[in-house]
C-alpha positions as CSV (number, residue, x, y, z in Angstrom):
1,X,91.4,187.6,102.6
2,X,90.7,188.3,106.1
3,X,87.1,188.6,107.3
4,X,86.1,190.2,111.1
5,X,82.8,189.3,112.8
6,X,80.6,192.5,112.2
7,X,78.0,191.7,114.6
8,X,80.9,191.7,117.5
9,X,79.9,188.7,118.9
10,X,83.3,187.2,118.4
11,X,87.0,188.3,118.1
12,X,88.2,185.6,115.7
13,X,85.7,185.1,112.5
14,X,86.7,181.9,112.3
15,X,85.7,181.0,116.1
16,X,82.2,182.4,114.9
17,X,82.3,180.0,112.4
18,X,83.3,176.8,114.6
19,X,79.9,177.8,116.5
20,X,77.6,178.5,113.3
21,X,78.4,175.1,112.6
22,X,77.5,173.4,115.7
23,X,74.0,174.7,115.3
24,X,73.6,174.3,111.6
25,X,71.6,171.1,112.5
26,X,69.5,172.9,115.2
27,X,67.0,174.7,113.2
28,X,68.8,178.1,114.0
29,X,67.5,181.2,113.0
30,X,69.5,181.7,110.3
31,X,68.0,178.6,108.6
32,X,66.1,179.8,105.6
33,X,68.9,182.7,104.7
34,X,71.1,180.5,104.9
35,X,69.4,177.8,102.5
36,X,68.7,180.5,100.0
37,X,72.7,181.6,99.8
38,X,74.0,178.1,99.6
39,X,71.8,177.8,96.6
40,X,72.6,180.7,94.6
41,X,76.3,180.4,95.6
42,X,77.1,177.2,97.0
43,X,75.2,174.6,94.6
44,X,76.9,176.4,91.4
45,X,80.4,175.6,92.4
46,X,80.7,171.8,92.3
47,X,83.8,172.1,91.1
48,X,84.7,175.3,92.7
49,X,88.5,175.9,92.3
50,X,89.6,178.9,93.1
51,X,92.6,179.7,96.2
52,X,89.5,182.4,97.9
53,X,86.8,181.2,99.8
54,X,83.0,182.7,97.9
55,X,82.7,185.9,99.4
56,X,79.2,186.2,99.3
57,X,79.0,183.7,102.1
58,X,81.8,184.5,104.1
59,X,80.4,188.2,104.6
60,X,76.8,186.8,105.4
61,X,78.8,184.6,108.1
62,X,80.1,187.9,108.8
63,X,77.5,190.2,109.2
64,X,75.2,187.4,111.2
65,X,73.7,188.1,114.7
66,X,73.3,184.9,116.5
67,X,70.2,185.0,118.8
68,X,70.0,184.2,122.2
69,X,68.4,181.3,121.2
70,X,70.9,180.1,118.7
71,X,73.8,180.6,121.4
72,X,71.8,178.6,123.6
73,X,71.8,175.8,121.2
74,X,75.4,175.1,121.3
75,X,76.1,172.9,123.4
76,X,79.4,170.9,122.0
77,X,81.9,172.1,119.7
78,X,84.1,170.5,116.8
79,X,87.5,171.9,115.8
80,X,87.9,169.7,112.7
81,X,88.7,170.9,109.2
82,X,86.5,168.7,108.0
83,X,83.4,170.2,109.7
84,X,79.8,171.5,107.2
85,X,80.8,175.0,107.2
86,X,84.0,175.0,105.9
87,X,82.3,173.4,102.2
88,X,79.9,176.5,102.4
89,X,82.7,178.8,102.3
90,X,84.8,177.1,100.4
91,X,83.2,174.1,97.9
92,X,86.7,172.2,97.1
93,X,87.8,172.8,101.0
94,X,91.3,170.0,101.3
95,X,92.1,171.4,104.6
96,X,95.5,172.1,103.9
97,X,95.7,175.4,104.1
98,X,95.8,178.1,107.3
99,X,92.7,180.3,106.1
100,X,90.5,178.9,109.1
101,X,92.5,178.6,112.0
102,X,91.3,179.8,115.1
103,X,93.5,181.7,117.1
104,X,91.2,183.1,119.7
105,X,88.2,182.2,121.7
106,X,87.4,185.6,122.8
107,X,83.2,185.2,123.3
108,X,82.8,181.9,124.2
109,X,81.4,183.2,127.4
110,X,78.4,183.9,125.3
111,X,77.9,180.0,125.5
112,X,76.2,179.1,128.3
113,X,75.5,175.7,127.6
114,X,78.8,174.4,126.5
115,X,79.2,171.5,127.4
116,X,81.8,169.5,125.6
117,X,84.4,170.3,122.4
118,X,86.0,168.0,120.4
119,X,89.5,168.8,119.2
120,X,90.8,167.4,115.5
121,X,92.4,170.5,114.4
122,X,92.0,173.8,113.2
123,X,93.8,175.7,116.2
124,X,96.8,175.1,118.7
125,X,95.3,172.2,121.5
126,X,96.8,175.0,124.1
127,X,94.1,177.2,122.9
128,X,91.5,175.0,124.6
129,X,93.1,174.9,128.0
130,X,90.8,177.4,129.5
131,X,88.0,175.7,128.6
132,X,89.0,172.6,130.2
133,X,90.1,174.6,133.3
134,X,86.7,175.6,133.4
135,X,85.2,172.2,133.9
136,X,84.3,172.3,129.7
137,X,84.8,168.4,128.4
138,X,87.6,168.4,126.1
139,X,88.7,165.4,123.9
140,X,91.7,165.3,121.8
């Protein structure tokens, strides 16, 4: 299943979702929503098997506003499939499959502070060529 960013911050979901997890250590304002969702539908799952990610979280993810303030907190990026936010969506998470590949950056002018990203996986490394272009610190 597909999910769209409904706040229309972001063209690619899972973009929005590379920067939710960059701040997830920030205090962002988010915090205590978030804490209350991974418990009722997170925690349950430690042996979560199923081929969909919980959809309870993804739309959350979906329908969140990042502040101003939250945007301002990212400052570096990880494209890694092993990154926090993917176990929140998706509690037995291998990596193998497609289902969070980025394919679009559109909004990442709403990061000001970006500084830096560092690239594992989770989209094509040609993807990140405007960034570095634009003096953005990229390591591969």
């Amino acid at each position: 299943m597909q999910y769209q960013d409904k706040s229309g911050m972001f063209a690619d979901f899972n973009f929005k979702l590379v920067v939710i997890n960059s701040i997830l250590d920030k205090q962002p304002s988010f915090e205590a929503s978030l804490a209350e969702r991974k418990k009722r539908y997170v925690e349950p799952y430690e042996w979560y098997k199923n081929d969909e990610i919980i959809p309870e979280m993804a739309e959350f993810f979906a329908e969140l506003t990042l502040t101003e303030e939250d945007l301002a907190q990212c400052t570096h990026l990880v494209f890694d499939g092993g990154s926090d936010i993917y176990f929140l969506l998706k509690p037995d998470w291998d990596g193998e499959l497609e289902i969070f590949d980025v394919r679009s950056l559109a909004g990442v002018e709403r990061l000001r502070n970006l500084r830096s990203v560092d690239w594992t996986s989770m989209c094509e490394p040609a993807l990140l060529a405007p960034l570095r272009d634009s003096g953005i610190e990229v390591k591969d």
